[in-house]
C-alpha positions as CSV (number, residue, x, y, z in Angstrom):
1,X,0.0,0.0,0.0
2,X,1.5,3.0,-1.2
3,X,1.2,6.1,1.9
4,X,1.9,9.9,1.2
5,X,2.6,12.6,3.1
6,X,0.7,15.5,2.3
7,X,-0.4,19.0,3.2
8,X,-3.8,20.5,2.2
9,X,-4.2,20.1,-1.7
10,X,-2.6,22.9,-3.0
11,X,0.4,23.6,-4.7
12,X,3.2,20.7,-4.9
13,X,0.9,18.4,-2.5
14,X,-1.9,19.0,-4.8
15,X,0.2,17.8,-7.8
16,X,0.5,14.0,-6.4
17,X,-3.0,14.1,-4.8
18,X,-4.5,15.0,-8.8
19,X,-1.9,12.1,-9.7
20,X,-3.3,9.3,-7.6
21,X,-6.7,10.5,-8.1
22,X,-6.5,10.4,-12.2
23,X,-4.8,7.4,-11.7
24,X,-7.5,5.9,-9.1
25,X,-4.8,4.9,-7.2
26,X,-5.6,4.0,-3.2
27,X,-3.1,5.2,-0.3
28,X,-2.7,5.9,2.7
29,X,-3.0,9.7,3.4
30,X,-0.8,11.3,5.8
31,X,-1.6,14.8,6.8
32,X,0.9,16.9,7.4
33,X,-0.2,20.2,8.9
34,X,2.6,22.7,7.8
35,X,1.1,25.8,9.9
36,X,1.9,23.6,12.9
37,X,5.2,23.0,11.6
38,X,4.7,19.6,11.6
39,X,7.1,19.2,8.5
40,X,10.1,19.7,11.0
41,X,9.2,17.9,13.4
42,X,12.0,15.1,14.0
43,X,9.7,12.0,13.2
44,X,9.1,13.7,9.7
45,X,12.4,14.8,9.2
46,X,13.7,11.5,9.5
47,X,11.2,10.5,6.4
48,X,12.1,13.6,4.2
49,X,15.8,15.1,6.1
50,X,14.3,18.5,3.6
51,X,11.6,19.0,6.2
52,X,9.0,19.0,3.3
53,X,5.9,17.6,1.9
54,X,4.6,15.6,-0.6
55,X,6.6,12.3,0.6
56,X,5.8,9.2,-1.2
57,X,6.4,5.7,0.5
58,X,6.2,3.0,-1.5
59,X,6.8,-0.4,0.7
60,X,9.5,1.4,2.6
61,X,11.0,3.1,-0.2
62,X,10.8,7.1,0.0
63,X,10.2,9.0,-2.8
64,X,10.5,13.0,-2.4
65,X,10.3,15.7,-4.9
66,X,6.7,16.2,-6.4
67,X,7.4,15.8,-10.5
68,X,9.4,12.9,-9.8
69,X,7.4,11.4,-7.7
70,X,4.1,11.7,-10.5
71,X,7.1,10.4,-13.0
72,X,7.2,7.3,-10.7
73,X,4.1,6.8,-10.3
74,X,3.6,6.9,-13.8
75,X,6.5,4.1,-14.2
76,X,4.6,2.1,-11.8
77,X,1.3,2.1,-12.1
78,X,0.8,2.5,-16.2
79,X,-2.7,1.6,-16.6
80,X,-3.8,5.2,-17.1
81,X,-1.6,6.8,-18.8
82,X,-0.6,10.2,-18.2
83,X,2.9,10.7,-20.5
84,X,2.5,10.9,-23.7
85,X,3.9,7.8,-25.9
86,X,4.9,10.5,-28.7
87,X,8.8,11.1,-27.8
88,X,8.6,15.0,-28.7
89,X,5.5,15.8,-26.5
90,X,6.7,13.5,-23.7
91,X,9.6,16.0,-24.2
92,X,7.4,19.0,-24.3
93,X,5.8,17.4,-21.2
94,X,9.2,17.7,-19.2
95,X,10.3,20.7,-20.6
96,X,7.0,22.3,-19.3
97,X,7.4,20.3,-16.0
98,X,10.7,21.7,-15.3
99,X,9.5,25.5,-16.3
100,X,6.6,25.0,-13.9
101,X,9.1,24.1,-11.3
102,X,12.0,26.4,-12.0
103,X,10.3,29.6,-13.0
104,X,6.3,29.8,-12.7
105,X,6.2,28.4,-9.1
106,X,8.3,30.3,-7.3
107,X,7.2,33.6,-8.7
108,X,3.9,32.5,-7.1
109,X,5.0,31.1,-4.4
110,X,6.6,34.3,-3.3
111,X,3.6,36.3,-3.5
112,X,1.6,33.8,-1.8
113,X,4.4,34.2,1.2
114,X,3.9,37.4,1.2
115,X,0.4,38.4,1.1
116,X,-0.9,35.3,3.2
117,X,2.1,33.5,5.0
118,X,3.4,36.7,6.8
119,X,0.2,37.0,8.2
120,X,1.3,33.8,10.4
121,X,4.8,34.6,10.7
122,X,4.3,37.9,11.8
123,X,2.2,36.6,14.7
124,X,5.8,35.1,16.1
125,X,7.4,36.3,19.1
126,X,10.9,36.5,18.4
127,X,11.4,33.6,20.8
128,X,8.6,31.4,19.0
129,X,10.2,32.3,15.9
130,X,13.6,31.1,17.0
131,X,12.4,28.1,17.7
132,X,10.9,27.5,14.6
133,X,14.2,28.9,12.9
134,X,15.8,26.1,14.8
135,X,14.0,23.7,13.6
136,X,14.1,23.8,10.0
137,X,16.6,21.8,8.0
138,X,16.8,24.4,4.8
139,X,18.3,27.1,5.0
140,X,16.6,28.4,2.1
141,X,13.7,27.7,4.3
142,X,14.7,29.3,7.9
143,X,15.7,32.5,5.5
144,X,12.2,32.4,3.8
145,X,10.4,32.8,7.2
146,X,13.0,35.2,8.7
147,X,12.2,37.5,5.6
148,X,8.8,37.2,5.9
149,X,8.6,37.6,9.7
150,X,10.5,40.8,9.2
151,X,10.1,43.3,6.5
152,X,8.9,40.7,3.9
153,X,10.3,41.1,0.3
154,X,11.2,43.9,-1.5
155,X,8.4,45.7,-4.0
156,X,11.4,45.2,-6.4
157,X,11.5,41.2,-5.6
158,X,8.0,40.8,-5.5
159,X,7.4,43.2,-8.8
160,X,9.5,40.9,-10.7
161,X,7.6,37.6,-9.3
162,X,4.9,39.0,-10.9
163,X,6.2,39.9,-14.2
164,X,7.4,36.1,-14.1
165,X,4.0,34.8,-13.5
166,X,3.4,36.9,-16.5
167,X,5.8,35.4,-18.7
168,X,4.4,32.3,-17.7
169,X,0.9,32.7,-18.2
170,X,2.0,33.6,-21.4
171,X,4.2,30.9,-22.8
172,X,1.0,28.6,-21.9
173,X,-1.3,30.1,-23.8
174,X,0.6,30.0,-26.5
175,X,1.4,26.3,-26.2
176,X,-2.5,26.0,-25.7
177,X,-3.3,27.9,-28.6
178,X,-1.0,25.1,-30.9
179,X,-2.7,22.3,-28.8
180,X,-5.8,21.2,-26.6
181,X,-3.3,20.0,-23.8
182,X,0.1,21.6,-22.5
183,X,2.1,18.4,-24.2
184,X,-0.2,18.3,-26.7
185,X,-3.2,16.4,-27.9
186,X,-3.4,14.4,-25.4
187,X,-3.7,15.5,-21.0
188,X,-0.8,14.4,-19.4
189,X,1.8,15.3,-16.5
190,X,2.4,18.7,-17.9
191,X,-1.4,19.6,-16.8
192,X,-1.3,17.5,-13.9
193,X,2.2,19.8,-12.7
194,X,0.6,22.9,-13.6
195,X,-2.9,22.8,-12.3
196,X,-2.5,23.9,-8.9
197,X,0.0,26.6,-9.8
198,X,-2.1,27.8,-12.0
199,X,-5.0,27.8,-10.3
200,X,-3.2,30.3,-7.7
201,X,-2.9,33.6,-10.5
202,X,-6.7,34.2,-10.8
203,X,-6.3,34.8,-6.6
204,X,-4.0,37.2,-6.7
205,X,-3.6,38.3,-10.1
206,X,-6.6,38.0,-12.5
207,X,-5.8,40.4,-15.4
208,X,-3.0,38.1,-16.3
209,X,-4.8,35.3,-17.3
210,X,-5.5,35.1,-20.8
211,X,-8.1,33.1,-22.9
212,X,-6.9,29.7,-23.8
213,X,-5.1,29.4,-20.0
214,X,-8.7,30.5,-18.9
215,X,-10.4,27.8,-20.9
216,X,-8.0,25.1,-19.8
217,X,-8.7,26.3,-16.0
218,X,-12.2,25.9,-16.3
219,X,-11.9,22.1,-18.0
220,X,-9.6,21.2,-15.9
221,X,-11.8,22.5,-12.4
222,X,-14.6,19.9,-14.3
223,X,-11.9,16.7,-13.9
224,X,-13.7,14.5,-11.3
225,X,-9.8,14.1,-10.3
226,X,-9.8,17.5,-9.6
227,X,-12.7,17.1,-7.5
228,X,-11.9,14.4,-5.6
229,X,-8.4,15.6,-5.0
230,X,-10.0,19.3,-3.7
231,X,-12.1,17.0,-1.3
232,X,-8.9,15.6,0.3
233,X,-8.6,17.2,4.1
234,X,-7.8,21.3,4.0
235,X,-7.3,22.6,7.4
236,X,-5.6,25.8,6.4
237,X,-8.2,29.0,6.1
238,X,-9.5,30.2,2.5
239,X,-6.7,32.9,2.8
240,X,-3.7,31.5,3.4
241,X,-4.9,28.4,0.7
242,X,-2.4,29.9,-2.1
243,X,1.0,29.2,-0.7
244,X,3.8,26.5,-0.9
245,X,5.9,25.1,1.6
C-alpha cells in the first residue's frame, strides 16, 4: 500500500493528490499540517531530512520531490496513462514540467508568502520564531520565514515575481493555442504539474490570465480528479490556501 505525506491540496501536495486521483490509485493519506510545523518535526524529518511535503512511500521506499514522484508513479502504475507515448510531447511534457518548477512556481509562491504567509509569521514572538528557525533543515527555508517575519520582500523582488508569472501565463497560452493539452493532444503530466500553480494567478492576479489558459482552468476544475483531490482534508483557512511550503 503506497502512503503519502501531504499538506492541504494545493500547490506541490496537490500535484501528487491530482496524480493518484486520475490514476485511481488508493493510499494511505498522511496529513501533514505545515502551519503547525509539523514538517520539521523530528519523526518527519527522518522521512524527508528537507523537512518538506509531498513524501511518497512506496513499501519502505521514499520517494520526495513532487514531478518525480508523479514520474514514478507513472513508471509504476501505467494503466492510465498520463505521459504521452509521442517522444517529442513527452519531451514538451518535461520541458514544461521543469519550467513549472523552476520559474512559474516560485514567482507565485513568493507572492503567496507574502500576502498570506506573513500574516502567520508575523504573529511570532521572536522567541517562538527562533524556535521555529531552529527547527528547520533548509536554510533556504529558515531565510524564507526570517524575511517574511520581518520586512517581507522587496516591491522590487515581488514586482518581478509578478512579471514572471506573467511570462508564464503567457508561454502557456501559447502552447495551448497550438494544442488542446500543455504536451499536446493528449492531458498528461504537464497539466497535472501545472494545475495547482495555476490555479493560484486568478487569486491574486486575475488580469494576467489570458483566454486559452482560462479555458484550460475551467476544463480542468470539471476533472472529477480535480474534484476528488479538492475533497482531500484542508485545514488551512481560505486565505492563506495559495501558498507553498
Amino acid at each position: 500500500m503506497l502512503e503519502l505525506y501531504h499538506a492541504e491540496p494545493v500547490a506541490n501536495s496537490m500535484k501528487v493528490l491530482l496524480c493518484l486521483k486520475e490514476k485511481d490509485i488508493r493510499f494511505v493519506s498522511h496529513y501533514v499540517d505545515l502551519l503547525r510545523f509539523e514538517q520539521h518535526r523530528p519523526e518527519f524529518v527522518k522521512i524527508n531530512p528537507n523537512g518538506q511535503v509531498p513524501v511518497l512511500v512506496d513499501d519502505g521506499a521514499i520517494i520526495t520531490e513532487s514531478t518525480v514522484i508523479n514520474e514514478y508513479l507513472e513508471d509504476e502504475y501505467p494503466e492510465v496513462r498520463l505521459r504521452p507515448e509521442n517522444p517529442v510531447e513527452r519531451a514538451q511534457m518535461r520541458v514544461w514540467s521543469k519550467f513549472v518548477d523552476e520559474y512559474f512556481c516560485p514567482a507565485l509562491s513568493m507572492i503567496g508568502w507574502h500576502t498570506m504567509v506573513r500574516k502567520v509569521a508575523q504573529k511570532l514572538k521572536k522567541d517562538e520564531l527562533d524556535e521555529v528557525l531552529s527547527h528547520i533543515p533548509l536554510k533556504e527555508q529558515r531565510d524564507k520565514w526570517a524575511t517574511i517575519a520581518g520586512s517581507s520582500f522587496t516591491e522590487e523582488q515581488l514586482a518581478d515575481a509578478r512579471r514572471k508569472l506573467g511570462v508564464s501565463i503567457e508561454r502557456m497560452e501559447k502552447l495551448l493555442e497550438k494544442s488542446h493539452w500543455l504536451a499536446g493532444p493528449t492531458y498528461s503530466l504537464a497539466d497535472v504539474n501545472s494545475y495547482s500553480i495555476v490555479a493560484g494567478v486568478p487569486r491574486f492576479f486575475p488580469e494576467l490570465m489570458k483566454p486559452r489558459a482560462t479555458e484550460w482552468l475551467t476544463e480542468m476544475n470539471e476533472r472529477p480528479a480535480v474534484k476528488a483531490a479538492l475533497a482531500m482534508p484542508n485545514k488551512v483557512p481560505e486565505a492563506l490556501r495559495a501558498f507553498g511550503d
